[in-house]
C-alpha positions as a printed Julia matrix, in Angstrom:
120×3 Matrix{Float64}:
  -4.47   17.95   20.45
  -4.77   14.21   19.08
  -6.57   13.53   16.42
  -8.95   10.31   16.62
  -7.66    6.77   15.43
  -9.72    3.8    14.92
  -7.13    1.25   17.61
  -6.59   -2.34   15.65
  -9.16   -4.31   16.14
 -11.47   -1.53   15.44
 -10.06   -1.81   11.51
 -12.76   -2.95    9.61
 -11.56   -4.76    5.84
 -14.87   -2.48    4.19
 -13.42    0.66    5.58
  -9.64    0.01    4.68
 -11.13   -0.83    1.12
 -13.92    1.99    0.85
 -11.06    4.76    1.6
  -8.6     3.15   -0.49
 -11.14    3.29   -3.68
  -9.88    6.56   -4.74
  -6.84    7.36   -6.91
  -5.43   10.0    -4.54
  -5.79    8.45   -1.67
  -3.87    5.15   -3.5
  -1.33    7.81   -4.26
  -0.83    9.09   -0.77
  -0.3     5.67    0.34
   2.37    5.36   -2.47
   3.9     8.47   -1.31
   3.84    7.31    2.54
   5.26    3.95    1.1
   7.76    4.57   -1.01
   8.99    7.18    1.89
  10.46    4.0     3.55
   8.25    3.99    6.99
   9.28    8.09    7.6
   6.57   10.64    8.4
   5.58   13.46    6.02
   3.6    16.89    6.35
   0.39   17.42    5.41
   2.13   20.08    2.65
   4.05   17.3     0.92
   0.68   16.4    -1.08
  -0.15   19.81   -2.11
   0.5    18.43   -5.47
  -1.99   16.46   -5.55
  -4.79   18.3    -4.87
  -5.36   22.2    -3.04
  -5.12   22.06    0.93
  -9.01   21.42    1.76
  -8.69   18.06   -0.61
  -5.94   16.51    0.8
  -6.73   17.29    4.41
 -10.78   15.29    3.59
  -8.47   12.28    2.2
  -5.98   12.44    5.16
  -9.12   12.36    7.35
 -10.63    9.75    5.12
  -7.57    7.16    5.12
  -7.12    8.19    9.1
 -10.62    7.25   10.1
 -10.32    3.87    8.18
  -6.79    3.11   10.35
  -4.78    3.26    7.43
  -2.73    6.25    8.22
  -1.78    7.94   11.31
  -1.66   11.64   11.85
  -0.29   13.81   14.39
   0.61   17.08   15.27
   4.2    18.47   14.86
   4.5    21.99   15.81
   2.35   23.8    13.27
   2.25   20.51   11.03
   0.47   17.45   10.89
   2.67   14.59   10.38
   1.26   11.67    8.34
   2.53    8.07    9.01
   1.48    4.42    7.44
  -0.27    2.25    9.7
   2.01   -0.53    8.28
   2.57   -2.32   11.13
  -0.82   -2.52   12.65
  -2.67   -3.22    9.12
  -0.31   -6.34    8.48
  -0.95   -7.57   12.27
  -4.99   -7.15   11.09
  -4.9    -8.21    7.37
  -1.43  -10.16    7.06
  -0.35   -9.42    3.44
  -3.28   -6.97    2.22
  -0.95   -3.62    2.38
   1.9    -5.1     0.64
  -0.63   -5.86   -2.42
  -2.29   -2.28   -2.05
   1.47   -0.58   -2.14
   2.52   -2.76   -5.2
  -0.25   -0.81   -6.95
  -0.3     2.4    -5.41
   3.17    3.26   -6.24
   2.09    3.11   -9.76
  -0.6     5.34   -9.47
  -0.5     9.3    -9.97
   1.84   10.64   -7.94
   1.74   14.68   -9.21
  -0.96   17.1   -10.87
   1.09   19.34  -13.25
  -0.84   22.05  -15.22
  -4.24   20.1   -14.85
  -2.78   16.7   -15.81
  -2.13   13.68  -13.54
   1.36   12.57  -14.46
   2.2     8.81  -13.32
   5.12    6.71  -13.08
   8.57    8.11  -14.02
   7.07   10.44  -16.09
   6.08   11.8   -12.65
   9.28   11.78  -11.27
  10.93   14.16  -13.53
């Protein structure tokens, strides 16, 4: 069963921006980006937030057209729109991704950890 997806010219600038105006959903898009153009589960963000909060930011970020998600066997897999946000907004993503891969990227013990002090 497919999931609804706004198609491209149904991608309205207000909606990209309203679901892009939260930290964790900057951070998934970091994630996706930095994941050079690859899919990822649904699981891969547990650590940012338990199942039921990542799954309303998925659907957030989905139902703006900024990610894609699919089913893959029991998973969802989770693309970037990349492609079909620079064909609608030439050069907006590129600006979001410069500062999303800076946000948090892990919640450790209660604390968001950023950067490379994320990484380790």
């Amino acid at each position: 069963m497919s999931l609804p997806h706004p198609d491209i010219d149904q991608i309205e600038l207000s909606n990209v921006l309203s679901a892009l105006g939260d930290d964790t959903r900057l951070a998934i898009v970091g994630s996706l980006a930095r994941n050079d153009g690859s899919g990822m589960t649904c699981g891969q963000f547990s650590d940012l937030g338990s199942k039921t909060n990542i799954s309303y930011h998925l659907a957030k970020l989905r139902e703006a057209g900024v990610i894609n998600v699919e089913p893959c066997g029991t998973s969802r897999l989770v693309t970037l729109r990349r492609a079909d946000l620079d064909r609608r907004f030439p050069g907006f993503l590129d600006s979001i991704i410069a500062t999303a891969v800076r946000l948090p990227l892990v919640i450790r013990n209660g604390t968001i950890e950023t950067g490379s002090a994320a990484q380790g």
